[in-house]
CHARMM-style PDB file with segment names, atoms N, HN, CA, C and O in Angstrom:
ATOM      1  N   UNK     1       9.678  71.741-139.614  1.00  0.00      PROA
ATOM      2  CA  UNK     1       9.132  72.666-138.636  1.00  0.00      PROA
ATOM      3  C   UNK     1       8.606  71.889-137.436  1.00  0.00      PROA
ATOM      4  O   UNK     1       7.957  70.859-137.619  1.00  0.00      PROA
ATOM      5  N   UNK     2       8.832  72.292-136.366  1.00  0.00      PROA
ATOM      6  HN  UNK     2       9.359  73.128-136.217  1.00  0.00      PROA
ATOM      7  CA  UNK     2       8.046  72.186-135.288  1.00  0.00      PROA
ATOM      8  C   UNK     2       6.714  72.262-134.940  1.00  0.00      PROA
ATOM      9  O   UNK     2       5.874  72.907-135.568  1.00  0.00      PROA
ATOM     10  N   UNK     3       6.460  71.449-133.694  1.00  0.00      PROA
ATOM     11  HN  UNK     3       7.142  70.925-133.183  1.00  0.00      PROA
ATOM     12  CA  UNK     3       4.996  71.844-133.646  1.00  0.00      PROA
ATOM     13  C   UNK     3       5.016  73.269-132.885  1.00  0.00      PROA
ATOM     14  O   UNK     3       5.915  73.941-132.380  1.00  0.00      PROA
ATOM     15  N   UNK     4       3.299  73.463-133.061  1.00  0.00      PROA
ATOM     16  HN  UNK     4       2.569  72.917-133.470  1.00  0.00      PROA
ATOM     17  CA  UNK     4       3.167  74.896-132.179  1.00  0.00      PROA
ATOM     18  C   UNK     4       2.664  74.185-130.862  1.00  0.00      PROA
ATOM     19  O   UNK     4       2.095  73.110-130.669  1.00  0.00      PROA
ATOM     20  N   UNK     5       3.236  75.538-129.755  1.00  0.00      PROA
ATOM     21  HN  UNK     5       3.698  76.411-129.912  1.00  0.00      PROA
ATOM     22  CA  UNK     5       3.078  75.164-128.803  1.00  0.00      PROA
ATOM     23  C   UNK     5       1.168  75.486-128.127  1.00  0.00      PROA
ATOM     24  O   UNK     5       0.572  76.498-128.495  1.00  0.00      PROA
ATOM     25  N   UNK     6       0.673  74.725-127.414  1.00  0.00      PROA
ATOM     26  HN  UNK     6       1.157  73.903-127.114  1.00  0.00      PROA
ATOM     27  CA  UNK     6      -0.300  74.702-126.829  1.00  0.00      PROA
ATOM     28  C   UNK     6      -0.259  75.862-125.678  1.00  0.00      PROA
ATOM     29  O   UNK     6       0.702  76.060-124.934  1.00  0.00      PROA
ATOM     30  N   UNK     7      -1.491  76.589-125.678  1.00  0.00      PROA
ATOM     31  HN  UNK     7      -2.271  76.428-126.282  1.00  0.00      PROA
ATOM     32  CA  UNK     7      -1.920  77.500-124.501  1.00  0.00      PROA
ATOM     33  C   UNK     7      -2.842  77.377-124.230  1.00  0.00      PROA
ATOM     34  O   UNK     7      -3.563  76.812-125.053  1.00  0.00      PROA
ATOM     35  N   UNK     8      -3.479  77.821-122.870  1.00  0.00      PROA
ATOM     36  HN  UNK     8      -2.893  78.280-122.201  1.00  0.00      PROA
ATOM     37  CA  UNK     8      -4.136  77.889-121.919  1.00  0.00      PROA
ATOM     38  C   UNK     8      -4.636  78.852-121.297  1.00  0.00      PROA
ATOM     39  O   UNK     8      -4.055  79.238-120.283  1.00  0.00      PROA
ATOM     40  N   UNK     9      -6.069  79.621-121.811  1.00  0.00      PROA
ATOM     41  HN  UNK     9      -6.541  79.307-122.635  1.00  0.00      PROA
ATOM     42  CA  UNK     9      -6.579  80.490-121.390  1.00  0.00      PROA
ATOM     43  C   UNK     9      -6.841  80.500-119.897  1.00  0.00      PROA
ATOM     44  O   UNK     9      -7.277  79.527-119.281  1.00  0.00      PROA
ATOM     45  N   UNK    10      -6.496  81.845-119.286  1.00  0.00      PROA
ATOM     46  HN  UNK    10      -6.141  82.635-119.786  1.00  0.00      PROA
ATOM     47  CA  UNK    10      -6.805  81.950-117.480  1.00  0.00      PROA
ATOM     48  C   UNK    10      -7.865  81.326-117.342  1.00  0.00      PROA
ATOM     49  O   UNK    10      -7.696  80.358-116.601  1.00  0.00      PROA
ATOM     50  N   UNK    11      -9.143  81.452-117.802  1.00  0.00      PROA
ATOM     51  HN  UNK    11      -9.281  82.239-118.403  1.00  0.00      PROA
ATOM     52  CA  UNK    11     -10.163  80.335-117.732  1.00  0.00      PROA
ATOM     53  C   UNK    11     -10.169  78.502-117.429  1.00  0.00      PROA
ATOM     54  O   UNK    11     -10.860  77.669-116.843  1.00  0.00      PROA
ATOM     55  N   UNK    12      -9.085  78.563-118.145  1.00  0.00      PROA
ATOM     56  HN  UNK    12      -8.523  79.239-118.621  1.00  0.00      PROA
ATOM     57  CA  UNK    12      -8.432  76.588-118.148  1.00  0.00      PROA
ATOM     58  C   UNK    12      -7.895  76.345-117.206  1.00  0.00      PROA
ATOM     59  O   UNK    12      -8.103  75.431-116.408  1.00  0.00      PROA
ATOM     60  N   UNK    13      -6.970  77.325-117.198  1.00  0.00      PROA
ATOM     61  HN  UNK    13      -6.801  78.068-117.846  1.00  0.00      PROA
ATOM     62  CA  UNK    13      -6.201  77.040-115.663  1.00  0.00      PROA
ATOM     63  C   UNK    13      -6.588  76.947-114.134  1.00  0.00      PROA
ATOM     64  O   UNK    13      -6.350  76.118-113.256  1.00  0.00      PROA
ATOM     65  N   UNK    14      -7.305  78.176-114.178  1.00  0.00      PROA
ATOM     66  HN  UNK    14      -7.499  78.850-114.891  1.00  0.00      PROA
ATOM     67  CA  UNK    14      -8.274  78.192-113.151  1.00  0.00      PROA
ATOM     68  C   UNK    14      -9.231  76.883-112.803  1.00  0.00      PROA
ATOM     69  O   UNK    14      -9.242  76.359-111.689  1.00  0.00      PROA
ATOM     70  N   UNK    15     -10.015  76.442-113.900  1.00  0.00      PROA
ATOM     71  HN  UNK    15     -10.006  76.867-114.805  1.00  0.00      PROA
ATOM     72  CA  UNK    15     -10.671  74.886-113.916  1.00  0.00      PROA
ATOM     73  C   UNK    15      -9.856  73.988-113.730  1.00  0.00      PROA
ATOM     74  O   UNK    15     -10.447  72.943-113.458  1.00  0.00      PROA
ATOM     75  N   UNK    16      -8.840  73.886-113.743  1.00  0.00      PROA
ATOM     76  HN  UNK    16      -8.359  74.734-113.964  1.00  0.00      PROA
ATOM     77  CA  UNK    16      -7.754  72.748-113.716  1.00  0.00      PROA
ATOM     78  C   UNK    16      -7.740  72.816-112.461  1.00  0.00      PROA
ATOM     79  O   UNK    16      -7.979  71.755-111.884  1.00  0.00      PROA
ATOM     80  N   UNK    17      -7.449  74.119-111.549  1.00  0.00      PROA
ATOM     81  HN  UNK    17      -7.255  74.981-112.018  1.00  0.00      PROA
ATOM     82  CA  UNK    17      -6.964  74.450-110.384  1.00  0.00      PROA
ATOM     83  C   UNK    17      -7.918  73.475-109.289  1.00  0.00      PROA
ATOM     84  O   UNK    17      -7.723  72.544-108.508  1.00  0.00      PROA
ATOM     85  N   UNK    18      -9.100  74.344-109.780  1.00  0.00      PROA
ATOM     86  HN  UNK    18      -9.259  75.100-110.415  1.00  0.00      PROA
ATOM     87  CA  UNK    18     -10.288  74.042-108.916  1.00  0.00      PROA
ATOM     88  C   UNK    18     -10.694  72.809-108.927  1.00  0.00      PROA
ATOM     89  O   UNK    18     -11.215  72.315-107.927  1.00  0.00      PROA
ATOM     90  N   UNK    19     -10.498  72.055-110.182  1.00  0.00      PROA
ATOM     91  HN  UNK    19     -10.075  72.456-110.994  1.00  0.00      PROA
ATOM     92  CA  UNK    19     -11.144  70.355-110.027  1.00  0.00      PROA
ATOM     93  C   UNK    19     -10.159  69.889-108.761  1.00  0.00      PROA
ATOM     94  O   UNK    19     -10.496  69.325-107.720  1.00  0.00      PROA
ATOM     95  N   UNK    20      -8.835  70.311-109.194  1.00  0.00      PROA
ATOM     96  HN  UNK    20      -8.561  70.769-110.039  1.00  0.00      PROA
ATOM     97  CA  UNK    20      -7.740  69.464-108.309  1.00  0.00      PROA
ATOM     98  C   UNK    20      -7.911  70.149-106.792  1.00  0.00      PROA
ATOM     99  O   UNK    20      -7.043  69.665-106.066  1.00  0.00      PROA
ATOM    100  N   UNK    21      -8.560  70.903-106.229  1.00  0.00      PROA
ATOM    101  HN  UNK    21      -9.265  71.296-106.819  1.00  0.00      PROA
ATOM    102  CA  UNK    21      -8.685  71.582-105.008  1.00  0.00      PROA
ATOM    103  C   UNK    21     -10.120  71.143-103.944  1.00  0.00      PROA
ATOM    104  O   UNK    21     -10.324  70.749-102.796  1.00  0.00      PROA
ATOM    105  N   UNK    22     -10.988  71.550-105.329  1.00  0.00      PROA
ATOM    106  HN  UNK    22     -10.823  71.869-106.262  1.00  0.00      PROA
ATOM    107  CA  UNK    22     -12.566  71.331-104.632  1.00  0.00      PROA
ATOM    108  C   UNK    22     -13.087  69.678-105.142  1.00  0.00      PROA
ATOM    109  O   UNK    22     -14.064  69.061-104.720  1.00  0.00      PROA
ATOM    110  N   UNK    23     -12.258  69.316-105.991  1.00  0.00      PROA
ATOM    111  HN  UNK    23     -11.464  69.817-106.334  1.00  0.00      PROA
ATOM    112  CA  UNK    23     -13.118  68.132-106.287  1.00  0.00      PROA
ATOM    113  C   UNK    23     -12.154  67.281-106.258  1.00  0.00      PROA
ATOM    114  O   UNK    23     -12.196  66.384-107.100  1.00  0.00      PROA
ATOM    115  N   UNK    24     -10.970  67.314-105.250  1.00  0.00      PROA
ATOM    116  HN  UNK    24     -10.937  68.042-104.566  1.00  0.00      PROA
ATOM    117  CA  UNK    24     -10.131  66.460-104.974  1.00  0.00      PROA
ATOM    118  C   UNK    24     -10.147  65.485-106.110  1.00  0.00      PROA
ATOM    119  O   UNK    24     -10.674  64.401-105.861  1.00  0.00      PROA
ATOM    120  N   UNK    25      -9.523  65.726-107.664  1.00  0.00      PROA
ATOM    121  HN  UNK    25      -9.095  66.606-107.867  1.00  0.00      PROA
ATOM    122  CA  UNK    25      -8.997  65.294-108.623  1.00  0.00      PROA
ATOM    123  C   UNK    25      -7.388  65.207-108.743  1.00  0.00      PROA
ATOM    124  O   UNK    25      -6.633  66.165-108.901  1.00  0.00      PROA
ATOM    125  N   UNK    26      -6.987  63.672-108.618  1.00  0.00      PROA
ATOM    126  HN  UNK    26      -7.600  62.893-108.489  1.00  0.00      PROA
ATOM    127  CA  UNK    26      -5.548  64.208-108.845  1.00  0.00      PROA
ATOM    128  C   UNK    26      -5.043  64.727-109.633  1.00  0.00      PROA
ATOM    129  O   UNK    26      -5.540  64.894-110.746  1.00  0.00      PROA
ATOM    130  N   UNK    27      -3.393  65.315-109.126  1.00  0.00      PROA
ATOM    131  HN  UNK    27      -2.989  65.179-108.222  1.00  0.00      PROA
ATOM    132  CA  UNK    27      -2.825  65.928-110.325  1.00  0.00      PROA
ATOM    133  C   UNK    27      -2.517  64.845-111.573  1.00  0.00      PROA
ATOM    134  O   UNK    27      -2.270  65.368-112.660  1.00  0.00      PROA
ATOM    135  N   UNK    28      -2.513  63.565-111.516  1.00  0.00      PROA
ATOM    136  HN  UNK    28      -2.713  63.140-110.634  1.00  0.00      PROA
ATOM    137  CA  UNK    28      -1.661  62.835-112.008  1.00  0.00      PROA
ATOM    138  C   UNK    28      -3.209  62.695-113.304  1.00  0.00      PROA
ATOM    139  O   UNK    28      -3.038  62.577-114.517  1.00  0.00      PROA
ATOM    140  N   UNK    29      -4.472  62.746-112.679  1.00  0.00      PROA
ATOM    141  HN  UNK    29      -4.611  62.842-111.693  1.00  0.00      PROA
ATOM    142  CA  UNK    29      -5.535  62.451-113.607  1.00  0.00      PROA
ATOM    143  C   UNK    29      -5.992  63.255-114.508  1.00  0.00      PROA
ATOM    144  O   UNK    29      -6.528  62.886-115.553  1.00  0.00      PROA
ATOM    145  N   UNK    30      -5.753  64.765-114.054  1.00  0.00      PROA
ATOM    146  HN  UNK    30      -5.318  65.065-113.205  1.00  0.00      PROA
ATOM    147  CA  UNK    30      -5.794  65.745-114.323  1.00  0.00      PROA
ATOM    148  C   UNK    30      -4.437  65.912-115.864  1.00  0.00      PROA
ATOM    149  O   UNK    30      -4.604  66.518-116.922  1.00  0.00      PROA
ATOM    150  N   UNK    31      -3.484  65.309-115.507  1.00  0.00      PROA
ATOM    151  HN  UNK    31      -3.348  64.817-114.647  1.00  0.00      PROA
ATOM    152  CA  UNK    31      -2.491  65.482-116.194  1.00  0.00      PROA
ATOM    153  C   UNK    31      -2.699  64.842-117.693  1.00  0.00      PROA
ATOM    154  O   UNK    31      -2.476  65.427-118.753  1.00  0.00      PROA
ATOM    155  N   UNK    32      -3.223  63.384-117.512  1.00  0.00      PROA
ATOM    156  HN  UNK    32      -3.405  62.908-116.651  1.00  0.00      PROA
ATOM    157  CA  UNK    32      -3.709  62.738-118.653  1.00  0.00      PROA
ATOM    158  C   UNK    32      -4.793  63.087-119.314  1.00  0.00      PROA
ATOM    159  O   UNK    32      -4.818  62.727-120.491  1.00  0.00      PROA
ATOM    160  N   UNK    33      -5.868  63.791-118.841  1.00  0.00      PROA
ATOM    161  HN  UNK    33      -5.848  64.084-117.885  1.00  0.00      PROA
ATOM    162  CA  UNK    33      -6.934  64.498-119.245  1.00  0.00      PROA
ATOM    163  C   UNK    33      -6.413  65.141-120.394  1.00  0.00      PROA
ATOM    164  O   UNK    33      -6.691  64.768-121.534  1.00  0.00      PROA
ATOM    165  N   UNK    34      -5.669  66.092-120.136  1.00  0.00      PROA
ATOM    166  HN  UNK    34      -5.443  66.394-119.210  1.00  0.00      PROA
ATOM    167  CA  UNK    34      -5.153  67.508-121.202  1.00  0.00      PROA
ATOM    168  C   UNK    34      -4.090  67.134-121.907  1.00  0.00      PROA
ATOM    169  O   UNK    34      -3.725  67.927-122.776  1.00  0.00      PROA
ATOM    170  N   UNK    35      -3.236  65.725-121.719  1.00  0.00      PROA
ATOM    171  HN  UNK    35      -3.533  65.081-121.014  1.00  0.00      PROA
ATOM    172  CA  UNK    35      -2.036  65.167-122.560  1.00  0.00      PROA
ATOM    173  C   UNK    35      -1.199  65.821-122.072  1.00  0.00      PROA
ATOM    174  O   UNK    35      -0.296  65.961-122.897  1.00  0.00      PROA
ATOM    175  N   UNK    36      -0.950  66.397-121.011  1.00  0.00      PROA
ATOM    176  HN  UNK    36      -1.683  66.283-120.341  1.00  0.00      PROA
ATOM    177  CA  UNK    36       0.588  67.442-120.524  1.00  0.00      PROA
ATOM    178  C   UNK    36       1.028  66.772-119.088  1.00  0.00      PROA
ATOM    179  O   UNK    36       0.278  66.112-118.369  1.00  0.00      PROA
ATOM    180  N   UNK    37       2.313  67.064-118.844  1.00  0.00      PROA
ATOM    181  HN  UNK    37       2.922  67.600-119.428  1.00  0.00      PROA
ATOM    182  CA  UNK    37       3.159  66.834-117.871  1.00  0.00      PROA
ATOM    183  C   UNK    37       2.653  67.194-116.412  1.00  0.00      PROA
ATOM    184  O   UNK    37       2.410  68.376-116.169  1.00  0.00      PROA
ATOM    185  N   UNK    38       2.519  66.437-115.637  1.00  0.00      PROA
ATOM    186  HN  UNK    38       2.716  65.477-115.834  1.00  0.00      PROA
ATOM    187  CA  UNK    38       1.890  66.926-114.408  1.00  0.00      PROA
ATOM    188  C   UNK    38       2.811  67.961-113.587  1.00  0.00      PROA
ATOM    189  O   UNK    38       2.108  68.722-112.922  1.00  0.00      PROA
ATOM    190  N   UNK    39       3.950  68.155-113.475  1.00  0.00      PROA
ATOM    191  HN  UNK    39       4.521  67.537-114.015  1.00  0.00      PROA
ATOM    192  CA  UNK    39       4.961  69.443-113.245  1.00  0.00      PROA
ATOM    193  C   UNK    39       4.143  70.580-114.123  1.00  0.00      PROA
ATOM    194  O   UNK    39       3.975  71.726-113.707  1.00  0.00      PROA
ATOM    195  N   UNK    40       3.724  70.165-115.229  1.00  0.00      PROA
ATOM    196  HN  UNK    40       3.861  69.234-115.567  1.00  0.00      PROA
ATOM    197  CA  UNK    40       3.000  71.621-115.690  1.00  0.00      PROA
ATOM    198  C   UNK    40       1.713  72.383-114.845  1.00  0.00      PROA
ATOM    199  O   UNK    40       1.344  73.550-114.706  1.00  0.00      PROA
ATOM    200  N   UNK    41       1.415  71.523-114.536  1.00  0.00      PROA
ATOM    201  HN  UNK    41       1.715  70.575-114.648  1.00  0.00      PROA
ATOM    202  CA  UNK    41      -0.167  72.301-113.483  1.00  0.00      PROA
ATOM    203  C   UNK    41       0.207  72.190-112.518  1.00  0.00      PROA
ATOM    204  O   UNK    41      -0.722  72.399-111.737  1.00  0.00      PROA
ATOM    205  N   UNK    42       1.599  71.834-111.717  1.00  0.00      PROA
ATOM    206  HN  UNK    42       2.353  71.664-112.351  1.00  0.00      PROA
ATOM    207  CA  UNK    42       2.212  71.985-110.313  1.00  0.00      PROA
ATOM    208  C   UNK    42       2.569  73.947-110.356  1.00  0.00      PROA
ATOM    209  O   UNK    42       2.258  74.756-109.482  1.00  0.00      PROA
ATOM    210  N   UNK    43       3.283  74.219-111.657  1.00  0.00      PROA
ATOM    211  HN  UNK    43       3.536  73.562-112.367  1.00  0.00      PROA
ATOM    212  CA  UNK    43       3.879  75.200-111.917  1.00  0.00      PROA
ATOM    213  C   UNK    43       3.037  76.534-111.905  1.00  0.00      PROA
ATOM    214  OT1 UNK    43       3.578  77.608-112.166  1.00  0.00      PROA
TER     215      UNK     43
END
């Protein structure tokens, strides 16, 4: 079996959004934070 896939409550995303907007966090730092692909929080 596979793994299950990981989600992300509108709440997470939104915080993701905002570090990378208001607190000029890159995407790339942002990306290693959460273990996911930085195309994923581009998307």
């Amino acid at each position: 079996m596979g793994q299950k896939r990981r989600s992300f409550a509108a709440e997470q995303k939104a915080s993701m959004v905002r570090r990378h907007l208001k607190d000029r966090v890159a995407v790339s730092d942002l990306a290693d934070e959460l273990n996911i692909q930085p195309s994923q929080i581009h998307q």
